[in-house]
C-alpha positions as MATLAB code, in Angstrom:
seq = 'XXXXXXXXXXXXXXXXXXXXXXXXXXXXXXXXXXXXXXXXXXXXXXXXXXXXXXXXXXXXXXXXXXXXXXXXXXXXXXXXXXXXXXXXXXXXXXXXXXXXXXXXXXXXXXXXXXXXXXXXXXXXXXXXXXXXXXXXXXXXXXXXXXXXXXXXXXXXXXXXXXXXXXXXXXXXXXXXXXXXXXXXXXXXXXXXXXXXXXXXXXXXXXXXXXXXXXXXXXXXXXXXXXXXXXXXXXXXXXXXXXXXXXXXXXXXXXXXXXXXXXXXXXXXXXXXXXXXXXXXXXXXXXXXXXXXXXXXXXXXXXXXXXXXXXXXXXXXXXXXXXXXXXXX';
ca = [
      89.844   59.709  154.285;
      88.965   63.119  155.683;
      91.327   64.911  157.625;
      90.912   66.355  160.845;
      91.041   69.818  159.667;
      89.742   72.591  161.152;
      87.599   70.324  163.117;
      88.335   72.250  166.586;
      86.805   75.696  165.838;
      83.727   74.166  163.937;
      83.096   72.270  167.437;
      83.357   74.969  169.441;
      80.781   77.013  167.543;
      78.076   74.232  167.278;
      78.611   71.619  169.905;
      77.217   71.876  173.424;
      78.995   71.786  176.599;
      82.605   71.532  175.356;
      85.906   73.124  176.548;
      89.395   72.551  176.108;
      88.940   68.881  175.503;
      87.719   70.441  171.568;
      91.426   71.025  170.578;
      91.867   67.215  171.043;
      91.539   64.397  168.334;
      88.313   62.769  168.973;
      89.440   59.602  167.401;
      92.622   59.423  168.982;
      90.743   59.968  172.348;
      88.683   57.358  171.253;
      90.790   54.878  170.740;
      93.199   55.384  173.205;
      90.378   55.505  176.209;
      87.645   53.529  174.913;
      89.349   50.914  172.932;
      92.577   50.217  173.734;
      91.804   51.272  177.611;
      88.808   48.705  177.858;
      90.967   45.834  175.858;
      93.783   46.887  178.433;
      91.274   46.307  181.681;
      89.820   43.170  180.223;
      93.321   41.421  180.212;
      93.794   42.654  183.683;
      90.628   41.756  185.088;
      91.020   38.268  183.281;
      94.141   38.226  185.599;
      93.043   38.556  188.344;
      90.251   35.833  187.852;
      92.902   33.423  187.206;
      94.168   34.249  191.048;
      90.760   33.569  192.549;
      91.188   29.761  191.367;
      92.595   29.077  194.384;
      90.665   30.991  196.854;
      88.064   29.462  199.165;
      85.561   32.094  198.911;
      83.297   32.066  196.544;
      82.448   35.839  196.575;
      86.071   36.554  195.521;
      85.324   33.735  192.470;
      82.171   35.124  191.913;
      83.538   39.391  191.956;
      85.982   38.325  190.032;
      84.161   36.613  186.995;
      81.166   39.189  187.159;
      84.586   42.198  186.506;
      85.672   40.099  183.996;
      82.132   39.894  182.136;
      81.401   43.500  182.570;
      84.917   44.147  180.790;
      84.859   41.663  178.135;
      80.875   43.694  177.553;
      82.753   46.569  177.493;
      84.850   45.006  174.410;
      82.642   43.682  172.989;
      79.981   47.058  172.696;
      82.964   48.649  170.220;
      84.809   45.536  168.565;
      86.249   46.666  165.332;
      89.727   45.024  165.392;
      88.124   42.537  162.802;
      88.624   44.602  160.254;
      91.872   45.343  160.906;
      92.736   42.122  161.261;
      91.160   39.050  159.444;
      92.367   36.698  162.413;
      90.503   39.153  165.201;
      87.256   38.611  163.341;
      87.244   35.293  165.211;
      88.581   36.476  168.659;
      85.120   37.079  170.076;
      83.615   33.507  169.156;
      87.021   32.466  171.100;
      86.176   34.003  174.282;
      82.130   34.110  174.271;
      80.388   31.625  172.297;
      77.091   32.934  173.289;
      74.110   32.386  171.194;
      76.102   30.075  168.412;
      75.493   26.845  167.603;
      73.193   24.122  169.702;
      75.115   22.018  171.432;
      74.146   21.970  174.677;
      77.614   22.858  176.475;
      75.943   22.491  180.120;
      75.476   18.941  179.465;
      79.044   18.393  177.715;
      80.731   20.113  180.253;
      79.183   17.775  183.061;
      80.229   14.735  181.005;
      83.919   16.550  180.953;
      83.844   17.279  184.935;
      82.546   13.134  185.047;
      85.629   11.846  183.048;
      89.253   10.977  184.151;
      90.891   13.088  180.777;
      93.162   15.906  181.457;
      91.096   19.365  181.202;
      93.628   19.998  178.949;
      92.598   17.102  176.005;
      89.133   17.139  177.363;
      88.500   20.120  176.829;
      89.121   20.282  173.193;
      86.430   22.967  171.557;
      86.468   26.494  171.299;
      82.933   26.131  172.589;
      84.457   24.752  175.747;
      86.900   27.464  176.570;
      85.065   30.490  176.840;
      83.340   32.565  179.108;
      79.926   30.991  179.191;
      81.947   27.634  179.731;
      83.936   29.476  182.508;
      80.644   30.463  184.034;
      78.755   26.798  183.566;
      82.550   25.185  185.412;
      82.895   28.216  188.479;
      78.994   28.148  189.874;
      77.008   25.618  188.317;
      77.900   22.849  191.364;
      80.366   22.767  194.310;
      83.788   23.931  193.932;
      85.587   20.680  193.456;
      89.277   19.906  192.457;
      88.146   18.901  189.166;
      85.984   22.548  188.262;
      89.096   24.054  189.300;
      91.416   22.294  186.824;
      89.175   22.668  184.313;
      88.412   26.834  184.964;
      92.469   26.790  184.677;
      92.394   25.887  181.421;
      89.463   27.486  180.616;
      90.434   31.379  181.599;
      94.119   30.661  180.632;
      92.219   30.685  176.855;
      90.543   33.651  177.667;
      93.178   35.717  178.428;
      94.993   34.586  175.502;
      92.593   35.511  173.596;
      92.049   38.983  175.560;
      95.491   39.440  175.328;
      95.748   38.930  171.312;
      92.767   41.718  171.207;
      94.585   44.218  173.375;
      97.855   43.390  171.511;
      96.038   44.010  168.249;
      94.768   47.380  169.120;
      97.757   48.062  169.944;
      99.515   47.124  166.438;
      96.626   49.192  164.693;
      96.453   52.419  166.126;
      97.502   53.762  163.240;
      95.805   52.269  160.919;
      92.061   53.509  162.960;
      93.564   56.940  162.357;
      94.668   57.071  158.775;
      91.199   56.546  157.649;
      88.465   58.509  159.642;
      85.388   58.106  157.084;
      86.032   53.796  158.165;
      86.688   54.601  161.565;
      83.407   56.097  161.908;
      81.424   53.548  159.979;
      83.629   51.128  161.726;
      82.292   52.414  165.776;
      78.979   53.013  164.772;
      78.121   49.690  163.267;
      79.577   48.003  165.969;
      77.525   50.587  168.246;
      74.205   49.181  166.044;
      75.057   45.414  165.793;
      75.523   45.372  169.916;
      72.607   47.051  170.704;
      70.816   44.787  168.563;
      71.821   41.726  169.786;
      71.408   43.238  173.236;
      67.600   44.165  172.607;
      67.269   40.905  170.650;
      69.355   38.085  172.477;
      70.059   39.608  176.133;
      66.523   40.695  176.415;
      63.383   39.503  174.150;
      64.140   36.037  173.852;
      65.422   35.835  177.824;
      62.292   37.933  178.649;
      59.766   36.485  176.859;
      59.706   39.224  174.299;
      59.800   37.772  170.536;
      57.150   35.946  169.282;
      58.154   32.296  169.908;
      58.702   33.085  173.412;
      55.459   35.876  174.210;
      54.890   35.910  177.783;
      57.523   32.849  178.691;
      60.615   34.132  179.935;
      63.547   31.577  179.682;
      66.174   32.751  182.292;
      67.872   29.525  182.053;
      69.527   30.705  178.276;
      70.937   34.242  179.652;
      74.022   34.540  178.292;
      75.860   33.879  181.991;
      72.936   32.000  183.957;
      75.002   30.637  186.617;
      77.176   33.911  187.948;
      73.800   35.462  186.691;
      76.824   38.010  185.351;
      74.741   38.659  182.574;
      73.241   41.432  183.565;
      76.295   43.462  184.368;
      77.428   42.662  180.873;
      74.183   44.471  179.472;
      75.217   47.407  181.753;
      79.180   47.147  179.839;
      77.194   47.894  176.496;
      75.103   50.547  177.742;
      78.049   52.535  179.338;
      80.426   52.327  176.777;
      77.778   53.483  174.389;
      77.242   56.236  176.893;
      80.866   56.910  176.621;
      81.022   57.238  172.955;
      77.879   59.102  172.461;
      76.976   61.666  176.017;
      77.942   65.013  175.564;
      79.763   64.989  178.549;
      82.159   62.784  177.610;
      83.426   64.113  174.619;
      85.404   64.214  172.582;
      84.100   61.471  171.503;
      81.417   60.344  168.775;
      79.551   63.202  169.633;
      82.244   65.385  169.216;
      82.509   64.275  165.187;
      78.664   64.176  165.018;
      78.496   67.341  165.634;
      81.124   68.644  163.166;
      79.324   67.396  160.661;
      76.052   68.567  161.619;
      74.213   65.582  162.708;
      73.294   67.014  165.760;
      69.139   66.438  165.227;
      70.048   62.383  164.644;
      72.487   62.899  167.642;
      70.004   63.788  169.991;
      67.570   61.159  168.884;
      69.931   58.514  169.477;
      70.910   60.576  172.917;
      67.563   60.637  174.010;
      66.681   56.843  173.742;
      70.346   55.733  175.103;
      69.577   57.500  178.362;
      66.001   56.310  178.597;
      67.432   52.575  178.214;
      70.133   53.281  181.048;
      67.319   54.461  183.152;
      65.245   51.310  182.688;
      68.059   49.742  182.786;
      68.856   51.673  186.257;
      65.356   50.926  187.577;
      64.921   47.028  186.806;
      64.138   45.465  189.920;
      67.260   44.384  191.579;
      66.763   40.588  192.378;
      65.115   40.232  188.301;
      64.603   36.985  186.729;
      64.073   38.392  183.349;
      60.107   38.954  183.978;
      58.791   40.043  180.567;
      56.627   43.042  182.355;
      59.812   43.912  184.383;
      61.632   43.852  181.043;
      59.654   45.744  178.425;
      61.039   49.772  179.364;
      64.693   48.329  178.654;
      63.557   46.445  175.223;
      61.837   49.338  174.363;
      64.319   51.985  174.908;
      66.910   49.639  172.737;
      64.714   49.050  169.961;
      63.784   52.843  169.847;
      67.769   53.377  169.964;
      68.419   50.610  166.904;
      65.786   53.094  165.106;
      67.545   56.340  166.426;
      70.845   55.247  164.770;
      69.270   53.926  161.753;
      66.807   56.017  160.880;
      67.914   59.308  162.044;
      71.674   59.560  163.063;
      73.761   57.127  160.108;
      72.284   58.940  157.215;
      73.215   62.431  158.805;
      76.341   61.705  158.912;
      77.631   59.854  156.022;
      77.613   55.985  157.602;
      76.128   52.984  156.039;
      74.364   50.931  158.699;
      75.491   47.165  157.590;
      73.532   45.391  160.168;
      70.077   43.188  158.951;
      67.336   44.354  160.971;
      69.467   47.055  161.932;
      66.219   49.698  162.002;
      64.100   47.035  164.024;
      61.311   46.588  161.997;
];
């Protein structure tokens, strides 16, 4: 562990654009308003999505679910309670089974909504209780009874499960702040393995992007087709990476970057996060995953999975864990 020693006037000799907010812990800032504050507004938002349930209106459904995606994204972009906790390493498979396994859950889930057992028994997989399920039962058909009773059960396990990450942020505060050397490894892999599976799952193989699927988008496996939420949730991971890494949010990653002298890998990694929010930002609004439309986002991410690997983990004394992690 390295202490926070002395950390203040080094940052306020060599980092850009800082003021009083120097003389603050940037890990305790961290964790307290990227972490714990984004686990805090998932369990809310997941909340209020269980009140919509009984609303007519589908655009108060469909507002609700697409907050709740963009907050679980959120989440999900620095997950590190896992290693805090052996149980949390699961929590995310519990709320998003995206990408896993290949069942088809569309086609299980209609045979569910067809049957006369209980949502409750019926409903009986992980696989079945989770966001992307959530998102198949809410807008895949008419809003029927039966959906309704199902999404019950459904978000009820999501924000159990939400609520067992917030409360498990919560128990490890400390234990984040003890140790700064794994706190840092711990953000920035998480940073890496997000952006990866962004640039790799959210975009190349919906886009059309890898190899197998050159030229072919396949809309239909987005990670939310239905809600077509999925795109806010690629937004989520942007942000918070924005919020861990601009200079004008620190303190913040940045903030210990800078202190020890990573600034050249810093602005690499700076420099290819804000030109994948700006594709991002200029994607044509009513997209279907187009492979032309898509190509400035996948590029900016894979030049950002280099930026990190290649240029910014080194600098600073981090061990990228992630396969691939350089995106060669």
């Amino acid at each position: 562990m390295k202490a926070f020693t002395g950390l203040s006037l080094m940052l306020v000799l060599s980092a850009p654009a800082l003021s009083q907010a120097a003389e603050q812990d940037p890990y305790a800032v961290i964790y307290d308003t990227v972490i714990q504050a984004n686990a805090n507004h998932a369990v809310t938002y997941c909340g209020e999505l269980k009140q919509t349930l009984d609303s007519p209106s589908l655009d108060q459904r469909h507002q609700a679910f697409t907050q709740l995606a963009e907050g679980w994204g959120r989440v999900q972009a620095s997950y590190i309670l896992g290693a805090y906790d052996m149980a949390a390493m699961d929590y995310p498979l519990m709320v998003d089974y995206f990408h896993m396994g290949k069942e088809d859950i569309h086609e299980s889930l209609g045979r569910i909504m067809k049957s006369d057992l209980a949502p409750s028994k019926a409903l009986y997989k992980n696989s079945y209780k989770t966001l992307g399920a959530l998102d198949d039962v809410m807008f895949s058909g008419p809003w029927t009874e039966r959906r309704k009773a199902m999404a019950e059960v459904i978000s009820s396990n999501v924000c159990k499960r939400l609520t067992q990450v917030r409360d498990g942020y919560q128990t490890h505060r400390a234990d984040f702040l003890e140790d700064h050397d794994k706190a840092l490894s711990l953000l920035v892999n998480a940073e890496i393995e997000n952006i990866y599976k962004t640039r790799d799952w959210r975009i190349a193989q919906i886009s059309g992007l890898t190899k197998d699927t050159l030229g072919k988008p396949k809309p239909e496996n987005q990670q939310y087709p239905y809600s077509k939420a999925s795109w806010v949730f690629i937004g989520a991971i942007l942000e918070t990476n924005k919020q861990l890494l601009a200079d004008d949010q620190q303190p913040n990653v940045a903030t210990i970057v800078y202190a020890k002298h990573g600034e050249e890998g810093l602005a690499a990694v700076q420099e290819a996060l804000n030109a994948s929010l700006l594709a991002y930002q200029g994607a044509p609004a009513e997209h279907n995953y187009n492979t032309g439309d898509m190509i400035p986002l996948f590029q900016g991410l894979l030049d950002l999975q280099k930026a990190f690997y290649r240029q910014l983990v080194g600098s600073i004394g981090v061990t990228a864990t992630l396969i691939d992690a350089d995106g060669d």
